[in-house]
N, C-alpha and C positions, 0 to 999 in steps of 0.2 A: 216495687222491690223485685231484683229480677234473680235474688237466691234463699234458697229456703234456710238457711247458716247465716246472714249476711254480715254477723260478726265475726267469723270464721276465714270469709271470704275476705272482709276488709285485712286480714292480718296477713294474709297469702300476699296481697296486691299490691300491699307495706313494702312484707319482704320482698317482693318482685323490683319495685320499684323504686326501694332504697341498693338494693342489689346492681340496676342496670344503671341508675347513677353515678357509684363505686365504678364499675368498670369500665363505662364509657370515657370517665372523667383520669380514667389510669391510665389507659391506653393511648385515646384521642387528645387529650389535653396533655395530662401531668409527666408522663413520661417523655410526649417530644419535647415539649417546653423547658425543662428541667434536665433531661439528658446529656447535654455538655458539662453540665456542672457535678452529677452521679458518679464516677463519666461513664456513658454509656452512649454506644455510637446508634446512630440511626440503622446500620443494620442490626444491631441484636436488640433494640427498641423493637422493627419489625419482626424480627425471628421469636421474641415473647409473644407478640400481638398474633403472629400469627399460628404459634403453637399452642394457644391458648382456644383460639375462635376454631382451630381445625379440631383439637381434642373434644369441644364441647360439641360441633356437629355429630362428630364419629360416635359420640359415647351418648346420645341421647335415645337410641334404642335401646339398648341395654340397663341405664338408668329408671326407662320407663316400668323394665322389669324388674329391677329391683323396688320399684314405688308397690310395686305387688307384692314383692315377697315381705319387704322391711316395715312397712305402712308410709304414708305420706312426708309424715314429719321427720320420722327418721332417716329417708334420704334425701331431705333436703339439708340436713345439717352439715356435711361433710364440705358444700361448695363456702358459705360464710368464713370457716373456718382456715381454710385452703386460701381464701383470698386475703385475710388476715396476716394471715402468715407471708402471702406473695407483695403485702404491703409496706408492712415492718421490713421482707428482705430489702425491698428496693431502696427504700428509705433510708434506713441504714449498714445495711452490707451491699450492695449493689455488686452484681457480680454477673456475665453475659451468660454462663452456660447455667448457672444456676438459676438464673434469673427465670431462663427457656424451660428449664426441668420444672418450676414452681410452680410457675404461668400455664405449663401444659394438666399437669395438677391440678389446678383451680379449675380446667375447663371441663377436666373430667368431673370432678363435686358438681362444679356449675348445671351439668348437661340435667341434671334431673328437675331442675326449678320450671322451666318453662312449661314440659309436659308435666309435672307435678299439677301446677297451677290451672294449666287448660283443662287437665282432667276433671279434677276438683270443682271446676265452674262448671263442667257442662255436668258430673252427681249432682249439684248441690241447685241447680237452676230449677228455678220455679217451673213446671210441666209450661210449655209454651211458647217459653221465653227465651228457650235455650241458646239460640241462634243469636240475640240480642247478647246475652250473657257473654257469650264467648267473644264476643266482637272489642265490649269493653273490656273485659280481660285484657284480648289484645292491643287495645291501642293505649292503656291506661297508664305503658310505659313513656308513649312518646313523651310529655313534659320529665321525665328524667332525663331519659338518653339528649334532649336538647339539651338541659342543664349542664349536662357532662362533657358537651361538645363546645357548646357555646360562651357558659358561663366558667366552669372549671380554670379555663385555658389564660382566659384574662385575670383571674384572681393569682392563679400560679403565677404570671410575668411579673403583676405588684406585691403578693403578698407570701411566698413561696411557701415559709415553715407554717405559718396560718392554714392554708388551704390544704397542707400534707397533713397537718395534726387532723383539720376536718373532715379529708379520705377516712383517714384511719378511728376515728370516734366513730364516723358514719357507719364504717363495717363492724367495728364491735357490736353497733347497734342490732345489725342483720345478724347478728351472731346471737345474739342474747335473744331478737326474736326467731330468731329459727328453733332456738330452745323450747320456749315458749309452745311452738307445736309440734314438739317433741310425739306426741301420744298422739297426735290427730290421727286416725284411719280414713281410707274412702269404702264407702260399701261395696263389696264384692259382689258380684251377680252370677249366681251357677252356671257354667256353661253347657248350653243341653247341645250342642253340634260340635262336630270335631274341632280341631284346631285352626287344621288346613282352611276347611270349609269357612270359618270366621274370619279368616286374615286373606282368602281370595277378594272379596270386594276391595280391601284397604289398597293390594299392589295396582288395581284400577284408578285410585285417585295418585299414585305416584307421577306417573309422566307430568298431569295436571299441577301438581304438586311445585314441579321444578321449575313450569315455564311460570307463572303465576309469580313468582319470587325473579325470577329471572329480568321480566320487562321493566320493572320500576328500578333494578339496579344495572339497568344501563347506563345510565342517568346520574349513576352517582362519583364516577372520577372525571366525567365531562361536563360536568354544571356550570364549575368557573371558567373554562376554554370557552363554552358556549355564552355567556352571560361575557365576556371580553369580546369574543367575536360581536356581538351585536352591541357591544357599547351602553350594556346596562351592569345595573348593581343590583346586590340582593334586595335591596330597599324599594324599587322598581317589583319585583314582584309580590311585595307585600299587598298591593290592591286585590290581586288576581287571586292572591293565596288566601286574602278572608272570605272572598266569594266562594271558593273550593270548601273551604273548612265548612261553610255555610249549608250547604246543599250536601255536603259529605253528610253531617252531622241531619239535615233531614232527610236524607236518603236512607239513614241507619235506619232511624225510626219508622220509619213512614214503612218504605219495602223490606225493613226487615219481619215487621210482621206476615206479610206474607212469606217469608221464610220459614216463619218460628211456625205458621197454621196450615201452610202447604205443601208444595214440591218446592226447594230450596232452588232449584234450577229454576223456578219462575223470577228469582230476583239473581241467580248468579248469570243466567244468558244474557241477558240487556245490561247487565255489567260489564260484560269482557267486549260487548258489541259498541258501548259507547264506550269504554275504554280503544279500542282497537279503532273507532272512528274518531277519536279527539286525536293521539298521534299518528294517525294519520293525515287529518288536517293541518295539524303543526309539521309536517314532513313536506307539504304543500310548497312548491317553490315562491318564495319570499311572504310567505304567511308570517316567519319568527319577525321578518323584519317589521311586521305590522304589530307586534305583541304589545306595545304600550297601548294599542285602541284593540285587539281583540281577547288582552290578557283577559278580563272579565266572563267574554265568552270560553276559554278556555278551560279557567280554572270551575266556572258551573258544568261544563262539561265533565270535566276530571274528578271532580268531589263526589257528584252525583254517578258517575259510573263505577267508581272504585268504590263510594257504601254500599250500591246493590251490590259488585262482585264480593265484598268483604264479609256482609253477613249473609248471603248465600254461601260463600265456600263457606264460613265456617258451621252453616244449618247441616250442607251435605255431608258435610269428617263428619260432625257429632251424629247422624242418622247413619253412617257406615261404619265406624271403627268399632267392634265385635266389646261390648258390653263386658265380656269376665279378661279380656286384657285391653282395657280403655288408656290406662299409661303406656303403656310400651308402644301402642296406635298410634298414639297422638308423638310419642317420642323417634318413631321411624317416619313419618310424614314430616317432620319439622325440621329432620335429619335432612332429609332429602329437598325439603324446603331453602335451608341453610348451602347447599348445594347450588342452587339456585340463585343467590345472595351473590356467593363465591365465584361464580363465571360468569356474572353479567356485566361487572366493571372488566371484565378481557375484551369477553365481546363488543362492547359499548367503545372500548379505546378502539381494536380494529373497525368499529363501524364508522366513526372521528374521525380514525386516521385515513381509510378510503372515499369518504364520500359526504365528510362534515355531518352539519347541521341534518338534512333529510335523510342522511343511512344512518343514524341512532333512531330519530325520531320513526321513522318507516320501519328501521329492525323490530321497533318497539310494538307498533302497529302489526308486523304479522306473527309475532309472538303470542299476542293478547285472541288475534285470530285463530292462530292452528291449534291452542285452546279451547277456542269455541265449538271449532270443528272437531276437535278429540271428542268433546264430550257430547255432541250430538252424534257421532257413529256411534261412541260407545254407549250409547244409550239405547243406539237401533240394535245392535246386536241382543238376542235372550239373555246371556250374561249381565249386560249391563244393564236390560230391564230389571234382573233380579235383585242386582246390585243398587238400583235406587230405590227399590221397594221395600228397603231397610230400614224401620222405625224405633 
């Protein structure tokens, strides 16, 4: 068991997940699919989406503070609601500016769920585990946000008012349980050093923060150009992709414990390094063109370098982020994480557009590197000794 609550935990991870569902499946699915018929045009489709995902970055600092002042439950309730509300609008009043004012609403409620949650996992983590803890947290969402992408979109094209009534039961549902943990608190820890002094290590993990989120979403408005350039289909790397899941999955375990019992940087450096050595093998000239014989080697490369780096970074945040404001920590990392998110499909188009296949992949490669290198300087320097000798 990797939380001392874990029935606590399982209702956070509900909400989380029937949450990222809901919105993935609004945005990514229901809304393009649907939009001709609402009517609402593909720009103010984007202008919702994207006033929604910019409010929730911006507002997740601040959110995190209020998980301190208001208690846990209580600010998580504001985002179910808000989305409830921006669901009913679309559904039935659809309207473009109000649509954008709803949407940007919702992102602001939304902003406090994610560091709500990661907080709460790494209080409530069994002494040891921590590092593990938070990993699942994180990834606990991807079978919804696939749902939402994947499945949502085709049920909308066949079964439209079915799949709207299911949006909108599904968020009542996160509404009812956000209710639910209404009274939850996280325990507060006194803070025996100043303010300044507790939030100097945290702007250390920022830079790292941004490139870290940055290199995996290079990759994500070039996927289909790239997969037509070499004349494959998604279905093509479903081999490569069980192998990845494979070695990801015993990469968590296996090196995460060495995160959870050591320096997190023993499993987060040979993650960025074989992260930063797989795309740059695939940057390789005519390596992608081999991908059906070396997808295999690829994707064990890639599983296994991204679970060291995954539960390493998240060993390192939970031993740095200052114990009496733990939400608002984890709410400005994630801000700036989401930051990260947001300029890597730019970069990734200009690196496509000048130099194809090897300048994404190679961009990607020295991203994951100067990384590496941050975090070995900043480790030489006394400040960033002091800074990882935070337990």
């Amino acid at each position: 068991m990797l939380w001392l609550r874990p029935l606590t935990m399982l209702r956070l991870l509900t909400l989380l997940t029937l949450c990222e569902t809901v919105r993935t499946g609004f945005f990514v699915s229901a809304l393009p699919v649907s939009g001709p018929a609402l009517p609402l045009s593909a720009a103010a489709i984007g202008a919702m989406a994207g006033a929604h995902y910019l409010a929730d970055a911006l507002a997740k600092g601040p959110a995190g503070l209020l998980i301190g002042r208001w208690g846990l439950g209580a600010a998580l309730l504001p985002g179910p609601l808000l989305g409830l509300a921006a669901l009913l609008l679309a559904r039935h009043a659809p309207h473009a500016l109000s649509g954008v004012l709803v949407c940007a609403a919702w992102g602001v409620g939304y902003a406090a769920l994610w560091p709500g949650v990661m907080s709460a996992s790494q209080a409530l983590a069994v002494p040891g585990r921590t590092a593990r803890a938070l990993t699942v947290s994180n990834l606990s969402v991807a079978p919804a946000i696939l749902t939402g992408a994947l499945v949502v979109g085709p049920l909308m094209k066949g079964w439209p008012d079915l799949t709207w009534t299911a949006l909108l039961v599904t968020q009542l549902l996160t509404a009812l349980l956000a209710l639910s943990l209404l009274r939850v608190r996280l325990p507060a820890p006194e803070r025996t050093a100043p303010l300044w002094r507790d939030w100097r290590p945290v702007a250390g993990l920022l830079p790292a923060a941004f490139v870290q989120t940055l290199a995996p979403a290079l990759l994500s408005t070039v996927l289909y150009p790239l997969l037509d350039r070499l004349d494959l289909t998604v279905r093509d790397l479903l081999p490569g992709g069980a192998v990845a899941l494979t070695t990801f999955g015993l990469s968590v375990w296996l090196i995460g414990r060495r995160a959870d019992r050591g320096d997190p940087r023993r499993a987060l450096l040979p993650g960025l390094l074989l992260l930063a050595g797989t795309f740059a093998l695939a940057a390789a000239p005519g390596v992608t063109t081999l991908l059906p014989l070396l997808g295999a080697l690829l994707g064990a490369l890639l599983g296994a370098g991204y679970g060291a780096f995954i539960t390493g970074w998240n060993g390192l945040v939970a031993r740095t982020l200052p114990e009496g404001q733990r939400a608002a920590a984890w709410g400005t990392v994630m801000a700036v994480e989401a930051l990260g998110y947001a300029a890597g499909p730019v970069l990734g188009g200009v690196a496509w557009q000048l130099a194809g296949v090897p300048g994404v992949f190679g961009l990607g490669a020295a991203v994951f590197l100067g990384a590496l290198l941050y975090d070995l300087l900043r480790h030489r320097a006394p400040t960033g000794k002091a800074a990882g000798g935070r337990g």
